[in-house]
C-alpha positions in Angstrom: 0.0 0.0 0.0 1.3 3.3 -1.1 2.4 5.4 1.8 0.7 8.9 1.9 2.7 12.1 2.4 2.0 15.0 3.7 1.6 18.0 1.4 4.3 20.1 1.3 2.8 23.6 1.0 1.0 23.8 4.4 1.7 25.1 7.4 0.1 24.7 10.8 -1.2 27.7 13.3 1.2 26.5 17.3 -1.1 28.2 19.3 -3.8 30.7 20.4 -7.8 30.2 18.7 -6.7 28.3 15.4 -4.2 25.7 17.6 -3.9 22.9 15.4 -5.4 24.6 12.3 -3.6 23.8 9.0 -3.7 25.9 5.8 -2.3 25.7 2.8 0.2 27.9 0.8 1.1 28.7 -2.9 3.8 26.2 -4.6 6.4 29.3 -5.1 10.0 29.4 -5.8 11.4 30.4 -2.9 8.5 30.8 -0.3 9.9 29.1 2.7 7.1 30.0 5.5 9.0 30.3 8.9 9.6 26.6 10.3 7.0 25.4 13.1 10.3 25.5 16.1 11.7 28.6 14.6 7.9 30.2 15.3 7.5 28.9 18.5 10.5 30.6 19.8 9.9 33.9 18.1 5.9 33.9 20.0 8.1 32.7 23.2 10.0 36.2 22.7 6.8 38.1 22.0 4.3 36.1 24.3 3.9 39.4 26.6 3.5 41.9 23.3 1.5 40.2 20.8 -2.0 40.6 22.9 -3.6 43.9 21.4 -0.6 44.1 19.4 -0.8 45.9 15.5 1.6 43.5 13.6 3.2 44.4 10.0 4.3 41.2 7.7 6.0 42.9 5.4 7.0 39.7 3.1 3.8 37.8 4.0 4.6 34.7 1.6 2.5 32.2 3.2 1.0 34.2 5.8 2.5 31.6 8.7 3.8 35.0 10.9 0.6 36.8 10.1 -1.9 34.3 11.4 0.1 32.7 14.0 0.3 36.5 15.8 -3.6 37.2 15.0 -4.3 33.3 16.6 -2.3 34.8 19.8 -4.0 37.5 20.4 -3.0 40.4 18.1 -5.5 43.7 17.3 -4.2 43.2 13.8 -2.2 42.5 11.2 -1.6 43.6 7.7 -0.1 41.2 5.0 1.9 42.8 2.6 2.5 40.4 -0.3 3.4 41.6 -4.1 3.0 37.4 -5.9 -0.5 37.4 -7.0 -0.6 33.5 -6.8 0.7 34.1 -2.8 -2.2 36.7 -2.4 -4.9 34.5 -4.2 -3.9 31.8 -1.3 -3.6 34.5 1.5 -6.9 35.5 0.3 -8.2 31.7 0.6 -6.8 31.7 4.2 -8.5 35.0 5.1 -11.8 33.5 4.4 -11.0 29.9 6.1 -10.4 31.6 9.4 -13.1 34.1 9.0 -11.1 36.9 10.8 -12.2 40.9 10.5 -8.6 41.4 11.6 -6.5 40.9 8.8 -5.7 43.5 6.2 -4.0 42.5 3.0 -2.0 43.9 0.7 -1.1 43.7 -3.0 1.8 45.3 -3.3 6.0 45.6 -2.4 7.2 46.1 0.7 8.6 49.0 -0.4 5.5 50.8 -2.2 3.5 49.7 1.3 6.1 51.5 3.6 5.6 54.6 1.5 2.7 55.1 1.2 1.6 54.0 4.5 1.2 56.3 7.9 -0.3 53.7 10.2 2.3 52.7 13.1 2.5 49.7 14.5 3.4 47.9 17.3 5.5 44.2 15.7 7.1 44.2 12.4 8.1 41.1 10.3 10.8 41.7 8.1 11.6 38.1 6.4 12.0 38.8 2.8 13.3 36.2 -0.1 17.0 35.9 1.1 18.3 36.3 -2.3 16.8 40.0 -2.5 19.0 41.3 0.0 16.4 43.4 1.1 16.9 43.8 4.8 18.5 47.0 5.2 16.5 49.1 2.2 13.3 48.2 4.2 14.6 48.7 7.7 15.9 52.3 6.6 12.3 53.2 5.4 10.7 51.8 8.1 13.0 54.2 10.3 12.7 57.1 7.8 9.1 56.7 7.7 8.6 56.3 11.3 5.8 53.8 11.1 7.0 52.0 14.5 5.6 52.9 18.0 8.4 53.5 20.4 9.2 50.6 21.7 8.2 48.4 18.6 9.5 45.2 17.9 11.0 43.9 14.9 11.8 40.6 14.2 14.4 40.1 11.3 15.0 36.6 9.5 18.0 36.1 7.5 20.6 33.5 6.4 23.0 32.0 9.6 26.0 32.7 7.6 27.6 35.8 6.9 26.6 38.8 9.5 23.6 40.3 10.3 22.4 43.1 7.8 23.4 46.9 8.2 20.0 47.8 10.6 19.2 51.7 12.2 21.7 52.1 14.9 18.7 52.7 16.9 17.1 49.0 17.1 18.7 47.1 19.5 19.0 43.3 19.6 17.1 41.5 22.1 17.2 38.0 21.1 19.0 36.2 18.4 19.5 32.2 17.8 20.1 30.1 14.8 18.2 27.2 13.1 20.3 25.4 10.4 20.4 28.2 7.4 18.2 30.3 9.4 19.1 33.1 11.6 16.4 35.0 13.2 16.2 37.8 15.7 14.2 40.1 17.9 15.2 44.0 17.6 13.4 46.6 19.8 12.7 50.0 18.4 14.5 52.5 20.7 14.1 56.0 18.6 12.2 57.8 21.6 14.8 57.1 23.9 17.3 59.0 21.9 17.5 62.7 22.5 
C-alpha cells in the first residue's frame, strides 16, 4: 500500500484560537514560511507583546507569521505580499479563518512602507534571502517612522555571513540560529534617543 505524504505547501497555526489549524500555501520558488520551532521561539520572545498588538508582515509569503500572531492574540495585522498567486492563497486563508482582523496587501514592501502612515506595534521583516532586502526596508521603516516606540522587529536572515546593516537605533534583544536560518528580535529605541 502506497504510503501517503504529507503535502508540502502547508503550514500549521502553534497556538492561540486556530491551535492545530492547517492551511495551505502557494507552490512558489522560494516561499519558505518560517519553520514550526523557529515560530514557536519567536511567539516565546513576544508572548507578553503580541496581545492587542498591531503586527506588519512585510513579506507575508505564506501568511504563517501573520496568522500565528492574529491566533495569539494580536488587534491586527496587515499582509503585505506583491506574488499574485501568494495573495490569491492569503486571500483563501483570510476567508478559512473568517477573521475581521487581517488587512492584505497587494503590493511591495517597499510601495506599502511609502505610502503608508499607520504605526504599528510588531514588524516582520523576512524577505526572499536572495533579494537582500533587509537593510533598504529597515531604513524606510526608520525614515518613515511607522514603528511605535518601543516596537518590535523581528528580522529573519541566512546564519551565515553577518547580520544586515540595521538603524543604529534598534537594539537586539534575542538572536538564535536554526540550520540556514538566523532569526532575531530587535526593539525600536528611537524615543529614547535625545
Amino acid at each position: 500500500m502506497a504510503k501517503l505524504s504529507k503535502p508540502s505547501n502547508q503550514l500549521r497555526i502553534i497556538a492561540g484560537r486556530w491551535r492545530g489549524r492547517k492551511l495551505n500555501f502557494a507552490n512558489i520558488d522560494g516561499l519558505r514560511p518560517t519553520p514550526d520551532r523557529v515560530r514557536e521561539t519567536l511567539f516565546n520572545w513576544l508572548q507578553a507583546d503580541v496581545g492587542d498588538a498591531r503586527c506588519l508582515d512585510l513579506f507575508a509569503g505564506s501568511g504563517a507569521l501573520g496568522f500565528e500572531a492574529l491566533s495569539r492574540g494580536a488587534r491586527s495585522v496587515t499582509l503585505v505580499e506583491s506574488n499574485s498567486q501568494a495573495v490569491q492563497q492569503l486571500k483563501a486563508n483570510i476567508q478559512l479563518i473568517k477573521t475581521e482582523d487581517c488587512i492584505l496587501e497587494n503590493t511591495t514592501a517597499q510601495n506599502f512602507v511609502e505610502k503608508n502612515a499607520q504605526q504599528y506595534d510588531i514588524v516582520f521583516i523576512d524577505p526572499p534571502f536572495q533579494a537582500d532586502l533587509w537593510t533598504e526596508i529597515a531604513n524606510q521603516l526608520a525614515n518613515k517612522a511607522l514603528l511605535v516606540d518601543n516596537a518590535l522587529i523581528y528580522i529573519e536572515c541566512p546564519s551565515k555571513g553577518n547580520l544586515p546593516e540595521l538603524p543604529k537605533h534598534w537594539q537586539l534583544r534575542k538572536d538564535k540560529k536554526a540550520g540556514e536560518v538566523r532569526y532575531c528580535l530587535f526593539q525600536n529605541q528611537a524615543g529614547d534617543i535625545a
